[in-house]
C-alpha positions as CSV (number, residue, x, y, z in Angstrom):
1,X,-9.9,11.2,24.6
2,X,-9.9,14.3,22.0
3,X,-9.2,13.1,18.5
4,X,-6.5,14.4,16.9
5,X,-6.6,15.6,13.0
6,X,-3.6,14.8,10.3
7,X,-2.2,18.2,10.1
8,X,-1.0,19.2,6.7
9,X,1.6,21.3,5.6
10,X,2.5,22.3,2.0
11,X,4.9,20.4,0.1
12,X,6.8,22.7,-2.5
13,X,9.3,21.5,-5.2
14,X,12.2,23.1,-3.0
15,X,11.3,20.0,-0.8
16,X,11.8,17.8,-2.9
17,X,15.2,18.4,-4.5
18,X,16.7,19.4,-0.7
19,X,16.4,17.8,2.9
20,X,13.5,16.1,4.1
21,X,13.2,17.4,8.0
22,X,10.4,19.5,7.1
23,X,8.4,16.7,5.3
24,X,8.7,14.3,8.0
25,X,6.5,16.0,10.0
26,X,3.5,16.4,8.2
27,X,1.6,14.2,10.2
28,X,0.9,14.8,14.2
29,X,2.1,12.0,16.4
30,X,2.2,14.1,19.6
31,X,-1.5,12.4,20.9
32,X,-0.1,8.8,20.2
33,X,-2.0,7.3,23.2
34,X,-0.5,4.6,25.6
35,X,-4.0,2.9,26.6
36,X,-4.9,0.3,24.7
37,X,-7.2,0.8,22.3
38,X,-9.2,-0.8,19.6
39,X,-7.4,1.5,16.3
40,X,-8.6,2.1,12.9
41,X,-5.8,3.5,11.3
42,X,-2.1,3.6,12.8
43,X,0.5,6.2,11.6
44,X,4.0,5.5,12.1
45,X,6.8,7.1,11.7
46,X,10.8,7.7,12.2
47,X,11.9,4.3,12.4
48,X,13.0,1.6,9.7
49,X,10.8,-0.6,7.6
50,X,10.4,-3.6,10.1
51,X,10.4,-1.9,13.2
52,X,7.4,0.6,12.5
53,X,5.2,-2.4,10.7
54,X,5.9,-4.4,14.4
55,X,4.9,-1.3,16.6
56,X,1.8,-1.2,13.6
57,X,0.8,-4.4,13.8
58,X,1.1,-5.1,17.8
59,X,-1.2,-1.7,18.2
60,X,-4.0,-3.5,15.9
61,X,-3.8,-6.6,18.1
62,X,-1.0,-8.4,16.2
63,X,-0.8,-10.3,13.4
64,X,-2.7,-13.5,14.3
65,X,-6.0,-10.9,14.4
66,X,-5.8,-11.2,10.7
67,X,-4.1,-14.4,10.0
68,X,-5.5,-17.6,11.7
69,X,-3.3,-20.8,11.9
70,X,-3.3,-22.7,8.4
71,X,-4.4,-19.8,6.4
72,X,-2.7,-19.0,2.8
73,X,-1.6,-15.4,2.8
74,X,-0.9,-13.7,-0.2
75,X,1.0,-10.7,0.2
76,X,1.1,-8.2,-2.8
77,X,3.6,-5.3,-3.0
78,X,4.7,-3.1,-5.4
79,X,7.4,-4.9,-7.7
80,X,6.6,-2.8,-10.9
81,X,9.7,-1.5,-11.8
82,X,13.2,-2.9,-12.6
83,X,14.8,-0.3,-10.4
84,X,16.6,-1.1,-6.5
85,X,15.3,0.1,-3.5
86,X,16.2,3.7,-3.3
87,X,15.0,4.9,-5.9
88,X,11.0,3.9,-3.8
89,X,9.6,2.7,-7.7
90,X,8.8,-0.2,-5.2
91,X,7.7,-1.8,-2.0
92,X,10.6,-1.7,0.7
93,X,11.8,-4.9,0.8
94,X,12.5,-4.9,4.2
95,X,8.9,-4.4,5.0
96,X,7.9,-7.4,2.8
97,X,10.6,-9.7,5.1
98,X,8.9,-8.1,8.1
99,X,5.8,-8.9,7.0
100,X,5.7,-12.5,5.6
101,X,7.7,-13.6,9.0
102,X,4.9,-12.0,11.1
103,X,2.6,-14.1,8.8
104,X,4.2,-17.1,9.3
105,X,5.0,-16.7,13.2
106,X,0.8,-16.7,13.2
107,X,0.9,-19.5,11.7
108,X,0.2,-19.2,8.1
109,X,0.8,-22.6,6.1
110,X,2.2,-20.8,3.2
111,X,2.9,-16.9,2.3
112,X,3.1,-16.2,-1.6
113,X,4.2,-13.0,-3.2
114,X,3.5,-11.6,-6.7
115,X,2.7,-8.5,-8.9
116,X,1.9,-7.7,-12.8
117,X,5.0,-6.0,-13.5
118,X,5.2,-3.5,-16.0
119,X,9.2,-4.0,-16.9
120,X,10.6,-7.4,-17.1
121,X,9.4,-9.6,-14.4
122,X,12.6,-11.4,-13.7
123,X,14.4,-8.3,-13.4
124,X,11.8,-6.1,-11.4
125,X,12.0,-9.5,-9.2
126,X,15.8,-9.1,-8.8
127,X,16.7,-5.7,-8.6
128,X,13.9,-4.8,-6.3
129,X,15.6,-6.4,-3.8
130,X,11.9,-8.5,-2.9
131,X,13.0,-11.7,-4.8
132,X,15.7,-12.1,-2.3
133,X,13.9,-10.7,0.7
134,X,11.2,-13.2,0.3
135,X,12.8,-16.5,-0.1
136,X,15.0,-15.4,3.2
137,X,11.8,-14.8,5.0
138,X,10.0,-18.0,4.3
139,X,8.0,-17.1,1.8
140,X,7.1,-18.1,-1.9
141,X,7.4,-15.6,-4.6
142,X,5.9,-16.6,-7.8
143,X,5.0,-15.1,-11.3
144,X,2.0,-12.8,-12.8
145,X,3.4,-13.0,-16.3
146,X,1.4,-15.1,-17.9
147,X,-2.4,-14.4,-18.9
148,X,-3.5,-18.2,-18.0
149,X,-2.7,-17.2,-14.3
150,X,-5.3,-15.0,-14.1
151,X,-9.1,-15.8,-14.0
152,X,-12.5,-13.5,-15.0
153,X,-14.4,-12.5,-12.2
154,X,-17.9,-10.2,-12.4
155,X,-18.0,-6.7,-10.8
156,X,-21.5,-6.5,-9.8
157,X,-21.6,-2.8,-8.7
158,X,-18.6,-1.7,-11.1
159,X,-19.5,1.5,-13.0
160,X,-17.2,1.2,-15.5
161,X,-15.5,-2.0,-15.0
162,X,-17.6,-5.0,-15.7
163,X,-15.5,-8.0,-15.0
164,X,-11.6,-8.2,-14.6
165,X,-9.2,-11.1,-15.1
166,X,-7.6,-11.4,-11.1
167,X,-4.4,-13.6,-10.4
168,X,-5.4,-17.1,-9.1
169,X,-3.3,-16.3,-5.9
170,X,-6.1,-13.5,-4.9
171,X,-9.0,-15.4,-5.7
172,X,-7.6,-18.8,-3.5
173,X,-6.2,-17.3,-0.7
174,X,-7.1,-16.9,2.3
175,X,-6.2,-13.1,3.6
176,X,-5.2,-10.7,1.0
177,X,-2.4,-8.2,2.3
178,X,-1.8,-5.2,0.4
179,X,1.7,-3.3,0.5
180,X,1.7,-0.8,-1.6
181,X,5.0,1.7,-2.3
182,X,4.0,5.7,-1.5
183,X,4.1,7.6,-4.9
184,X,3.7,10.1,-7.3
185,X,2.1,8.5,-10.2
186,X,1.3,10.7,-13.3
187,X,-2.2,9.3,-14.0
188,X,-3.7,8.6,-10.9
189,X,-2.2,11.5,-9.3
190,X,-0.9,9.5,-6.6
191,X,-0.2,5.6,-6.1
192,X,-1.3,4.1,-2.7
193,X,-3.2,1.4,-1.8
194,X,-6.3,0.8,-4.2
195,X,-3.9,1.8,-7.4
196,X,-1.3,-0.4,-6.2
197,X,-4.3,-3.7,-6.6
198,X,-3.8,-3.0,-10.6
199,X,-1.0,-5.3,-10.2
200,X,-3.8,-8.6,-9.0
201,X,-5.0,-8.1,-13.0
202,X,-4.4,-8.8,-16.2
203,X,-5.6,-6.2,-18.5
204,X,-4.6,-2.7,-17.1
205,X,-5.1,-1.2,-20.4
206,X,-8.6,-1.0,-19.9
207,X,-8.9,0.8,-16.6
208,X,-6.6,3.4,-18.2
209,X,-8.7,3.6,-21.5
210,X,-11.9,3.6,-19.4
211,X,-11.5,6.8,-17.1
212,X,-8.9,5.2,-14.6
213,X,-10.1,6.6,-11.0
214,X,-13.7,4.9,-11.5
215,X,-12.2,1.5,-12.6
216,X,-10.0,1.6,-9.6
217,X,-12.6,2.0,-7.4
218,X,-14.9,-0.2,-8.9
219,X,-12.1,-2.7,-8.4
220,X,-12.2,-1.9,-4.9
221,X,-15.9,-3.0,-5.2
222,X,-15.3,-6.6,-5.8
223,X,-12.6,-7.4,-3.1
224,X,-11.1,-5.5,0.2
225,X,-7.9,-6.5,1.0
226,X,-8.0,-7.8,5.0
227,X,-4.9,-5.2,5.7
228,X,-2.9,-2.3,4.0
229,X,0.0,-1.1,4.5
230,X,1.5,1.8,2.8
231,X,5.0,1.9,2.5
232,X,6.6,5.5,2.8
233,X,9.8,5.0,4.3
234,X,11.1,6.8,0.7
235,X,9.1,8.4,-1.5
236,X,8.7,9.1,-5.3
237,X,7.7,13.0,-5.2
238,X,7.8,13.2,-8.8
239,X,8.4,11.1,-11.9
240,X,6.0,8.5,-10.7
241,X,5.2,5.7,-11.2
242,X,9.1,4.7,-12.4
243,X,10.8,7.7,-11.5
244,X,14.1,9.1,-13.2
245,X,16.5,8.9,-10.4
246,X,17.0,9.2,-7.0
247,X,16.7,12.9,-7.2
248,X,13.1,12.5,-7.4
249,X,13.5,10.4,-3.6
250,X,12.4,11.8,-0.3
251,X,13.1,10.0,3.0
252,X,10.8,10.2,5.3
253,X,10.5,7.3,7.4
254,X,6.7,6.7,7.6
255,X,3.9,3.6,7.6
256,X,0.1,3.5,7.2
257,X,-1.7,0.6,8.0
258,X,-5.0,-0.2,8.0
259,X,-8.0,-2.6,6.7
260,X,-9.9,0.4,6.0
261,X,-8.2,0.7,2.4
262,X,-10.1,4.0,1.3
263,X,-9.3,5.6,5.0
264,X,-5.4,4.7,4.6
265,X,-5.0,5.8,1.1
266,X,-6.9,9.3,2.5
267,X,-4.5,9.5,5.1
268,X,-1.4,8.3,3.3
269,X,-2.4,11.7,0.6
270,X,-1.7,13.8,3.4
271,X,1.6,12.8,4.5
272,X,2.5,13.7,0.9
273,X,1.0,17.0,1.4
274,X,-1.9,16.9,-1.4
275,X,-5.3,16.9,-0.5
276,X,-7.6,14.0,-0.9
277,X,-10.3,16.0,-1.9
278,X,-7.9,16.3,-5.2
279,X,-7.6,12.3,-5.8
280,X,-10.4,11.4,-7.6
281,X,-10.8,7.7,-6.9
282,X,-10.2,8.4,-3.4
283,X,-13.4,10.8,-3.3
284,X,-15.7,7.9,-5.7
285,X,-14.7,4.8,-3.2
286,X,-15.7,7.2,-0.8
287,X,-18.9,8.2,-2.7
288,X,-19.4,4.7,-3.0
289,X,-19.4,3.9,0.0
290,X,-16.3,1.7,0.1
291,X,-14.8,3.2,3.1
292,X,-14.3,6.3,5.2
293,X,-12.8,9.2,4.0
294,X,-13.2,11.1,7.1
295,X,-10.3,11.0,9.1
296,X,-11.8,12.7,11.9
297,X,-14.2,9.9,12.5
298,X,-11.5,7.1,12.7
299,X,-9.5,6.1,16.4
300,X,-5.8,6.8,14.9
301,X,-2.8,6.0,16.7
302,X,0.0,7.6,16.2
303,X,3.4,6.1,16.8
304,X,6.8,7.8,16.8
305,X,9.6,5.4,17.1
């Protein structure tokens, strides 16, 4: 079967501030394929939250591929930001509900759910919307407020980052899922997967004092989460990473998930319409061998609901 490429169009301010047909179709879905077949990265789009992570998720295999009976899950989205759902500062909750339940129908013995927040916890918990969506699902949402929840850990082939205090959640569970919110974030460029694992640590002062794209990718370094999936049902075009309003919001119903986290934050750049040639830590993880970068060499299926 001839491999299709993400095909790219340009993404202009006018976009931004008016409708969002034309940015919904920056990625190809016309050679989804209906064989079954063993995918690296799946593309979805035009559907809600749920419904594009289960079309995801039963294309990879299904859930229980990743989650084995009696496992302890940690899910980790993007719960930053004391702001509710459409203004896309964080994670769909809707996808996080999806999520955990598929979890727990594999038979996961517990699901738990937490981020570094940058505004008040409580609140960013609350008004999120995840708080609630979590607890409803059946999982266990719990705290990263507190310093003596986190634990140092050694970086062996970190350039610039050494060692890094990580969450207790990340270091005793047993699959890591990563959920990251689709962004425009005005030092990394972009927030996607690997930016979104700054939320497992304590100290994010240091990655930004000591040249921020290398730290994340040496983060990367230490631990791969077993699945990412990139939320961008709405997206933060501008503003990033809190965003002023919902003026800065495009809606455009799309989902990337993948294990490969370096391939899904490559593809995930071009459905915003930059290049990730452009996103420095995307081009070190790939330097560093970390994952692929070249989308051409991946199986993608691409799924329009």
């Amino acid at each position: 079967m001839k491999r299709r490429e993400f095909i790219i169009q340009g993404v202009s301010a006018g976009l931004v501030a008016g409708a969002a047909g034309g940015i919904g179709n920056l990625v190809d879905f016309a050679s989804a394929s209906p064989v079954p077949e063993i995918w690296d990265l799946v593309a979805v789009r035009d559907g809600e939250p749920g419904i594009m992570f289960d079309r995801a998720i039963a294309s990879l295999g299904g859930m229980s591929k990743y989650v084995k009976k009696g496992q302890k899950v940690v899910v980790k989205p993007n719960i930053g930001w004391d702001v509710p759902p459409e203004r896309a500062g964080n994670t769909n909750p809707g996808l996080v509900a999806r999520i955990i339940r598929h979890c727990l129908d594999a038979g996961a013995s517990d699901v738990y759910v937490f981020d570094n927040t940058c505004d008040e916890w409580n609140l960013c918990y609350k008004n999120s919307g995840i708080e609630k969506a979590v607890k409803d699902a059946g999982g266990k949402i719990v705290p990263g407020n507190t310093e003596g929840y986190y634990q140092t850990v050694k970086i062996p082939r970190g350039r610039k980052l050494k060692e890094a205090k990580v969450h207790e959640l990340i270091l005793t569970s047993d699959v890591f899922i990563n959920v990251p919110v689709l962004k425009h974030h005005s030092s990394a460029s972009l927030s996607l997967a690997m930016k979104n694992l700054m939320g497992v640590v304590w100290d994010r002062g240091y990655w930004h004092r000591n040249d921020l794209h290398q730290c994340i990718a040496d983060f990367v370094s230490w631990r791969k989460p077993t699945l990412n999936v990139i939320d961008g049902y709405r997206v933060m075009m501008r503003n990033g990473p809190r965003g002023v309003s919902t003026a800065d919001v495009v809606t455009m119903k799309q989902m990337i998930v993948s294990a490969d986290i370096v391939a899904a934050d490559t593809a995930a750049t071009k459905i915003f319409g930059s290049n990730p040639e452009d996103i420095r830590h995307i081009m070190i993880a790939g330097e560093m061998k970390l994952g692929i970068t070249a989308l051409d060499k991946l199986k993608i299926n691409r799924i329009k609901i």
